[in-house]
N, CA, C and O atoms as a GROMACS GRO file, in nm:
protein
  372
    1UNK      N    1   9.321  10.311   9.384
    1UNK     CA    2   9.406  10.378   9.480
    1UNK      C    3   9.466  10.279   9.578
    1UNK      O    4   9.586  10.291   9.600
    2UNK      N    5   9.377  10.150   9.663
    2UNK     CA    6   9.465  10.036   9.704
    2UNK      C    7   9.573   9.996   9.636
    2UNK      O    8   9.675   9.956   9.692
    3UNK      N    9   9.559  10.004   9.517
    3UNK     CA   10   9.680   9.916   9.451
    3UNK      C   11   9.808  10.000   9.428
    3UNK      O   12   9.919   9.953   9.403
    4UNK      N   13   9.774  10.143   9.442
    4UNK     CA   14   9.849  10.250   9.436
    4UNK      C   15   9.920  10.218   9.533
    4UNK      O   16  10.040  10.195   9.533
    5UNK      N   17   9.837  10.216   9.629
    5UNK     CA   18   9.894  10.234   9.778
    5UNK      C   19  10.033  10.119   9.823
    5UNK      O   20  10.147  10.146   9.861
    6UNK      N   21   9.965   9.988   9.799
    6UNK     CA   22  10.055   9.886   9.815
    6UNK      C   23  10.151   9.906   9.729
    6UNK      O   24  10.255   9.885   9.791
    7UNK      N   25  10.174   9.934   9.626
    7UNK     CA   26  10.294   9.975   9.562
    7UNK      C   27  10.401  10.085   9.609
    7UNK      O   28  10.523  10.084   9.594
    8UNK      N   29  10.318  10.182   9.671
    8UNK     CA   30  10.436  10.276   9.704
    8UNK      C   31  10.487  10.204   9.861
    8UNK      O   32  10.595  10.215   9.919
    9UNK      N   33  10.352  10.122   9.900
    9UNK     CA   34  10.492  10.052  10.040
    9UNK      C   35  10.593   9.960   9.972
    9UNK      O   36  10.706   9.943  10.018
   10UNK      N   37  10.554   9.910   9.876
   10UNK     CA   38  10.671   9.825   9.851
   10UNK      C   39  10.788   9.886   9.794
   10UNK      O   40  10.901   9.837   9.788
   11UNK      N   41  10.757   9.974   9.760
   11UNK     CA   42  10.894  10.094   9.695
   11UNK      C   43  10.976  10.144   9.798
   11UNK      O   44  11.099  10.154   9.792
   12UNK      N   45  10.865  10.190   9.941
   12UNK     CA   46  10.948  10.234  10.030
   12UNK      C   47  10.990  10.124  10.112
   12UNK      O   48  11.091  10.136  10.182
   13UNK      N   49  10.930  10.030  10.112
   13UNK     CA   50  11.019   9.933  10.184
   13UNK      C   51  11.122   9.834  10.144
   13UNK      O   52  11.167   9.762  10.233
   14UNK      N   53  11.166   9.820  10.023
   14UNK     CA   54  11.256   9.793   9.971
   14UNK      C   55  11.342   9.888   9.917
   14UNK      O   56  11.450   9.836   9.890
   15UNK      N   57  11.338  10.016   9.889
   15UNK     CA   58  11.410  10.173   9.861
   15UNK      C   59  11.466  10.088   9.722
   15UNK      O   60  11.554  10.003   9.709
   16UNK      N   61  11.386  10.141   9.639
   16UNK     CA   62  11.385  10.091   9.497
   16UNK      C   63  11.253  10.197   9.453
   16UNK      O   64  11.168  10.245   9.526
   17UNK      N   65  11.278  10.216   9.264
   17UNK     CA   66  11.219  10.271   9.218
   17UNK      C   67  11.111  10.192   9.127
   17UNK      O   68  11.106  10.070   9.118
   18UNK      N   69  11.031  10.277   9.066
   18UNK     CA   70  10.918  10.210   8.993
   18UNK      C   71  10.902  10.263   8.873
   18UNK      O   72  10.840  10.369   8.886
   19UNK      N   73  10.935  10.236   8.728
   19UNK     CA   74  10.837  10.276   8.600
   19UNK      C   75  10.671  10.298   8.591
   19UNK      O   76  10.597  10.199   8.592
   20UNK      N   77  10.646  10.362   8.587
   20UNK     CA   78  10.468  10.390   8.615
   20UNK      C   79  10.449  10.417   8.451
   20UNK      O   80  10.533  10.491   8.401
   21UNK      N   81  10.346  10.362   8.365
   21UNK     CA   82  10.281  10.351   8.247
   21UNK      C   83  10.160  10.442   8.253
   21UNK      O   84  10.090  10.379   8.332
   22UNK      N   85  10.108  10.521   8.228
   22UNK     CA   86   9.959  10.572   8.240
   22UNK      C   87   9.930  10.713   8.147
   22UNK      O   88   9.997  10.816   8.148
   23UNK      N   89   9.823  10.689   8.078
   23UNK     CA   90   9.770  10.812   8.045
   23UNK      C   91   9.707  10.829   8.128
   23UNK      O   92   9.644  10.894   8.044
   24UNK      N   93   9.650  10.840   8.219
   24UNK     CA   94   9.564  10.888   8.353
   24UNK      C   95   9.718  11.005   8.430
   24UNK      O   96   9.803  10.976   8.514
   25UNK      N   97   9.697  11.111   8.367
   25UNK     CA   98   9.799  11.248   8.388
   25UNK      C   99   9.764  11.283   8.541
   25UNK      O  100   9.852  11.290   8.628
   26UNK      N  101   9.675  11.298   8.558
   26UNK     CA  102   9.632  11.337   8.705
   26UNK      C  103   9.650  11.232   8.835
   26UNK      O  104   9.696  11.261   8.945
   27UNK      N  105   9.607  11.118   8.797
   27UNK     CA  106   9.686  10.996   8.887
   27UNK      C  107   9.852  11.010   8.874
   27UNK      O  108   9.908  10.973   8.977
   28UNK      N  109   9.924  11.046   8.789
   28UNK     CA  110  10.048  11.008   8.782
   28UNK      C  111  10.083  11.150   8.839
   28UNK      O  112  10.191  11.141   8.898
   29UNK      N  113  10.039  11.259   8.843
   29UNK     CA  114  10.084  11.363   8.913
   29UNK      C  115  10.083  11.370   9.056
   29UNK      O  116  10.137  11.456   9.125
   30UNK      N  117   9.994  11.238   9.105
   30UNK     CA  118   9.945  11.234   9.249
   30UNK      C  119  10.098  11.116   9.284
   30UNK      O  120  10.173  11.109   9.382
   31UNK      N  121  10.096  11.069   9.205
   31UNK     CA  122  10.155  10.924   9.247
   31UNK      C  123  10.312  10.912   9.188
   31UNK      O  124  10.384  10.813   9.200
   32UNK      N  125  10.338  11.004   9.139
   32UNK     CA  126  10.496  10.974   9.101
   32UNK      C  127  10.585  11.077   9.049
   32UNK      O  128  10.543  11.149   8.958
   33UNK      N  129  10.726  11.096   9.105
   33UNK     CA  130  10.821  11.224   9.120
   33UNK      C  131  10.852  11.290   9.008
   33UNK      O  132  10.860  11.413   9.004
   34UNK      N  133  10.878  11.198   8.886
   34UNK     CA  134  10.925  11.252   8.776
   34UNK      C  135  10.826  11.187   8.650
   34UNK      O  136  10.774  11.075   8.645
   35UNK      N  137  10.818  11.293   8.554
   35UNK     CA  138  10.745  11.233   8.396
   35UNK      C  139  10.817  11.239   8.321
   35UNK      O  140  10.895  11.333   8.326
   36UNK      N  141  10.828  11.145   8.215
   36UNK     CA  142  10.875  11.157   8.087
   36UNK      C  143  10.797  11.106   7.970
   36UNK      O  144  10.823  10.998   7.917
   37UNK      N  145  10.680  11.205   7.920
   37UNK     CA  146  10.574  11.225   7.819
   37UNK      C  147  10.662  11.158   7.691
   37UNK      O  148  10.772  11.190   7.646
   38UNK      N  149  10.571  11.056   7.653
   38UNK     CA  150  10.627  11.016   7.510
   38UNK      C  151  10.508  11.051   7.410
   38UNK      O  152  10.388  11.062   7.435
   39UNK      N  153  10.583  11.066   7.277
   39UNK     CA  154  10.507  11.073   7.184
   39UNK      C  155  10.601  11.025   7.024
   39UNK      O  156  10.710  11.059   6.976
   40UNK      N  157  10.494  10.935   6.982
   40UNK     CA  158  10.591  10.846   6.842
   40UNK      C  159  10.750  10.744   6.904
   40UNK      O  160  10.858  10.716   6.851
   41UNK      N  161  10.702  10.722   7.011
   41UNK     CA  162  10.799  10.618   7.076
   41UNK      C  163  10.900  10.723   7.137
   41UNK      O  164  10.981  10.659   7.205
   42UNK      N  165  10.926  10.846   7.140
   42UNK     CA  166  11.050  10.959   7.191
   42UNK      C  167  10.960  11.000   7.322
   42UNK      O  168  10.840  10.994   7.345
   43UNK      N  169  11.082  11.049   7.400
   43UNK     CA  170  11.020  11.134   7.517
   43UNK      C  171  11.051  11.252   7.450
   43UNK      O  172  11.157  11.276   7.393
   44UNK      N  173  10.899  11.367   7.465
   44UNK     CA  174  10.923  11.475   7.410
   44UNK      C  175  10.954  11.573   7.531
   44UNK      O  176  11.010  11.680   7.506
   45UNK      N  177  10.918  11.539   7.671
   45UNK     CA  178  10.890  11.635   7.745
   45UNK      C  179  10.955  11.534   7.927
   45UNK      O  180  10.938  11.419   7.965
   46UNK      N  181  11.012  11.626   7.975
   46UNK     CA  182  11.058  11.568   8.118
   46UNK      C  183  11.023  11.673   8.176
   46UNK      O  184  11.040  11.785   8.128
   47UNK      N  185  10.964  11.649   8.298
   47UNK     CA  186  10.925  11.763   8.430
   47UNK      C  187  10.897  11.677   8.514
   47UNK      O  188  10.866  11.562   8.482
   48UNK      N  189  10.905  11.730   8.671
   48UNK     CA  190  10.882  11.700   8.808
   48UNK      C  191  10.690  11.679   8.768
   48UNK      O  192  10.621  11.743   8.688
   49UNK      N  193  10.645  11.545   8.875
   49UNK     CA  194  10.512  11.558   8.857
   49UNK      C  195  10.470  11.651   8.866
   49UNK      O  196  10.416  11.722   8.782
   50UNK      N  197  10.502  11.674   9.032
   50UNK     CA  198  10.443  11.825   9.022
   50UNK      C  199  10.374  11.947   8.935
   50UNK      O  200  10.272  12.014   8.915
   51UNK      N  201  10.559  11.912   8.886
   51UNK     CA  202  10.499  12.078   8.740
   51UNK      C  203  10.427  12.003   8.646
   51UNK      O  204  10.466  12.055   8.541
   52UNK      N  205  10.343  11.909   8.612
   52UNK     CA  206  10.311  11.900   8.491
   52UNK      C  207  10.182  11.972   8.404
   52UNK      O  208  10.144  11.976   8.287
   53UNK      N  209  10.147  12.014   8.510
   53UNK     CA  210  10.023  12.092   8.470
   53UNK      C  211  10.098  12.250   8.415
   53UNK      O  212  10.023  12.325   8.353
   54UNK      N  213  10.192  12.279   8.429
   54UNK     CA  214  10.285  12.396   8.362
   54UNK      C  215  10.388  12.300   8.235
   54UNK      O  216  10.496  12.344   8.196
   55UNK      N  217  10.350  12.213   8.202
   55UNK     CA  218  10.378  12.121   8.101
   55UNK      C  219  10.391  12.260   7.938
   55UNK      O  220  10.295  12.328   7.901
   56UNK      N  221  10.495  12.263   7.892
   56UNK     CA  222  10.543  12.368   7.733
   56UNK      C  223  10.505  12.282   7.623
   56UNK      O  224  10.471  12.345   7.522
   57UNK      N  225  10.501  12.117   7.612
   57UNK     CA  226  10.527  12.041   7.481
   57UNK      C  227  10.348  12.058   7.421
   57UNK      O  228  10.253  12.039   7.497
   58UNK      N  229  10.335  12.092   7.290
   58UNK     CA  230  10.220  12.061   7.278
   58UNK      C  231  10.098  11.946   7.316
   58UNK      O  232   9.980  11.967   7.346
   59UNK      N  233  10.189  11.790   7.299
   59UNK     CA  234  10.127  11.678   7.280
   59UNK      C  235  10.093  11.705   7.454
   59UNK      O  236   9.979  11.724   7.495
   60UNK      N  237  10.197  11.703   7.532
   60UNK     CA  238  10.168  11.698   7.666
   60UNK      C  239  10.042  11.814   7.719
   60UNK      O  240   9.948  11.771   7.786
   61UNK      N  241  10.051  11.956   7.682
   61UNK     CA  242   9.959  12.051   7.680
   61UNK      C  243   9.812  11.930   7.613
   61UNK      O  244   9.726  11.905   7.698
   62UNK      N  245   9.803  11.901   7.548
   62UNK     CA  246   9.717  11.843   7.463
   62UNK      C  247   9.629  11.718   7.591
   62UNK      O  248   9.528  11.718   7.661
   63UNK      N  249   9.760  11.611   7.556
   63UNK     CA  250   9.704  11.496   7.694
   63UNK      C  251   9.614  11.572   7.833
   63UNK      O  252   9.515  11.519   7.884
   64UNK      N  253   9.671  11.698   7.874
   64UNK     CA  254   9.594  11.761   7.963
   64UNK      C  255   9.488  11.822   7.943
   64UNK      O  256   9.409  11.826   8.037
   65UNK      N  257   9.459  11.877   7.837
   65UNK     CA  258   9.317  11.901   7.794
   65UNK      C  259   9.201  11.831   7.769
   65UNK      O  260   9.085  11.864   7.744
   66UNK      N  261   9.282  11.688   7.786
   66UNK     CA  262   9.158  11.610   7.713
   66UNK      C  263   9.140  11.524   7.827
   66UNK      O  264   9.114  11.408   7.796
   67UNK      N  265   9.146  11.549   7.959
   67UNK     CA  266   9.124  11.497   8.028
   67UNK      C  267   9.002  11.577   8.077
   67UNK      O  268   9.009  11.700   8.082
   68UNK      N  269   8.890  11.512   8.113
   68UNK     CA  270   8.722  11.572   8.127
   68UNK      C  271   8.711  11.561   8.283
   68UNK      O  272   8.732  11.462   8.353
   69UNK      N  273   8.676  11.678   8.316
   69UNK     CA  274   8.666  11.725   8.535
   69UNK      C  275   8.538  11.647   8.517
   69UNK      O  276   8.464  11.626   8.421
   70UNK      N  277   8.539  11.617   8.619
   70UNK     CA  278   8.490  11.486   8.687
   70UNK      C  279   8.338  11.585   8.688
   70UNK      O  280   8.247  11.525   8.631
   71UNK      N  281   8.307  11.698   8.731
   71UNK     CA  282   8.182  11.754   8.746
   71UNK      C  283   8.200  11.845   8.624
   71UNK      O  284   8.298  11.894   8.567
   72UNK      N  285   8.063  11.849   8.604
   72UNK     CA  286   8.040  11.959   8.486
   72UNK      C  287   8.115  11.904   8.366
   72UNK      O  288   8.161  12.004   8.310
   73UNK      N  289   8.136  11.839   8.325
   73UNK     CA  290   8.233  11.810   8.168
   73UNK      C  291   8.157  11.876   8.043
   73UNK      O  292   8.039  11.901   8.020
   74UNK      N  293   8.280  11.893   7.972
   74UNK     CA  294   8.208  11.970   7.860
   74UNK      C  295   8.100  11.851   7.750
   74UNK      O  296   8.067  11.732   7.756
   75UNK      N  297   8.082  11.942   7.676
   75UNK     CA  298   8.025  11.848   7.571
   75UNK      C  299   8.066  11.766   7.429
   75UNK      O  300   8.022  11.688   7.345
   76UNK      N  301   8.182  11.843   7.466
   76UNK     CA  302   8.282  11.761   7.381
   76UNK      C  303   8.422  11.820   7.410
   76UNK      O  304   8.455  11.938   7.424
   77UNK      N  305   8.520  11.673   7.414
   77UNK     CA  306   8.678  11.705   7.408
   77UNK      C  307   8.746  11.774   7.316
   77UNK      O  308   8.692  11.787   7.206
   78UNK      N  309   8.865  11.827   7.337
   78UNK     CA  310   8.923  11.891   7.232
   78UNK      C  311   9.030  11.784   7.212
   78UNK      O  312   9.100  11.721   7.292
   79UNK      N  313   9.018  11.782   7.030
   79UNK     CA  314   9.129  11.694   6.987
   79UNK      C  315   9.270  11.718   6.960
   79UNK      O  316   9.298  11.836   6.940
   80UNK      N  317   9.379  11.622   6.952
   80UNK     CA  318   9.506  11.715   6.938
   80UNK      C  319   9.527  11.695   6.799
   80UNK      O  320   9.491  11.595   6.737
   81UNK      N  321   9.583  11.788   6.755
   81UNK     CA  322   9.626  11.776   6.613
   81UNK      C  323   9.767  11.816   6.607
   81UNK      O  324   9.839  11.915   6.620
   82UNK      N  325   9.773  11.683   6.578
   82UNK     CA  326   9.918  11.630   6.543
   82UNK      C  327  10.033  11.706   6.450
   82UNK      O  328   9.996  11.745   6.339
   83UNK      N  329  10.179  11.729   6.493
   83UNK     CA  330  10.232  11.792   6.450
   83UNK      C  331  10.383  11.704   6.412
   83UNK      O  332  10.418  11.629   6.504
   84UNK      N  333  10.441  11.705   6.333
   84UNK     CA  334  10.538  11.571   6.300
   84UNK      C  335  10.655  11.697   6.364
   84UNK      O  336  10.712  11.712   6.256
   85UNK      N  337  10.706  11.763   6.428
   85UNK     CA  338  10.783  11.846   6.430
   85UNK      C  339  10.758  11.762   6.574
   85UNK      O  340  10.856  11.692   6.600
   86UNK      N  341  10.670  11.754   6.655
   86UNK     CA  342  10.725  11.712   6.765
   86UNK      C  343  10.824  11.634   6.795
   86UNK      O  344  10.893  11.647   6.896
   87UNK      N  345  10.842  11.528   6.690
   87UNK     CA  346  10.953  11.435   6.706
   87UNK      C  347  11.085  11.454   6.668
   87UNK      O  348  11.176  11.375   6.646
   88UNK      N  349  11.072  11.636   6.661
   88UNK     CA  350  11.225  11.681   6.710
   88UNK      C  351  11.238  11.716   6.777
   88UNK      O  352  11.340  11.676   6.834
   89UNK      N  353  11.130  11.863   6.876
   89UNK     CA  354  11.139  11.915   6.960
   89UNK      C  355  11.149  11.825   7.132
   89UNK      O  356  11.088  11.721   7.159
   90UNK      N  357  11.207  11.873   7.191
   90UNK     CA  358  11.203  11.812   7.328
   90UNK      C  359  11.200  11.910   7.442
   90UNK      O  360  11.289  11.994   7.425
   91UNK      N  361  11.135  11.928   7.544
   91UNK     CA  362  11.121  11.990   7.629
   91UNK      C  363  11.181  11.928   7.766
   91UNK      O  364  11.148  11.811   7.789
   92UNK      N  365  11.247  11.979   7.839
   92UNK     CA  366  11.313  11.915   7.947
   92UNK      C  367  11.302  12.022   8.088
   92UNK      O  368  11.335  12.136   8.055
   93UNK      N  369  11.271  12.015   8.204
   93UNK     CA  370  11.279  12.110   8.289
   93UNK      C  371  11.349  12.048   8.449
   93UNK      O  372  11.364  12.125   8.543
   0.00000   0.00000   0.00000
């Protein structure tokens, strides 16, 4: 989260933007305005961080499930099973 931190001063103090990389969905919902979920090298899915937890694309629905709450975690993740149709569909909001 320091390193978070120093980054968004340097964003705001130079008023410039940033590419953010992360499967960590929940950090990037804390830390940055817009997503664009890839899957097979395509963006399948664009939404405000915000909304991403109201995320429509499967793979993206998927990435959020398999993220394990910090208390109580289950005993096992659910896996995604892959659908080659995603790499037509695109979701945009």
């Amino acid at each position: 989260m320091q390193v978070l931190a120093v980054l968004d001063e340097m964003i705001a103090r130079h008023d410039t933007g940033l590419v953010f990389i992360s499967h960590d969905l929940p950090l990037v919902m804390s830390f940055c305005d817009r997503v664009a979920v890839m899957y097979g090298g395509r963006i399948v899915e664009i939404c405000a961080a915000r909304d991403l937890a109201q995320a429509r694309h499967p793979y993206t629905r998927g990435l959020l499930a398999a993220n394990p709450p910090l208390t109580d975690p289950p005993d096992e993740l659910p896996t995604l099973r892959r659908d080659p149709a995603w790499l037509t569909e695109s979701f945009e909001s």
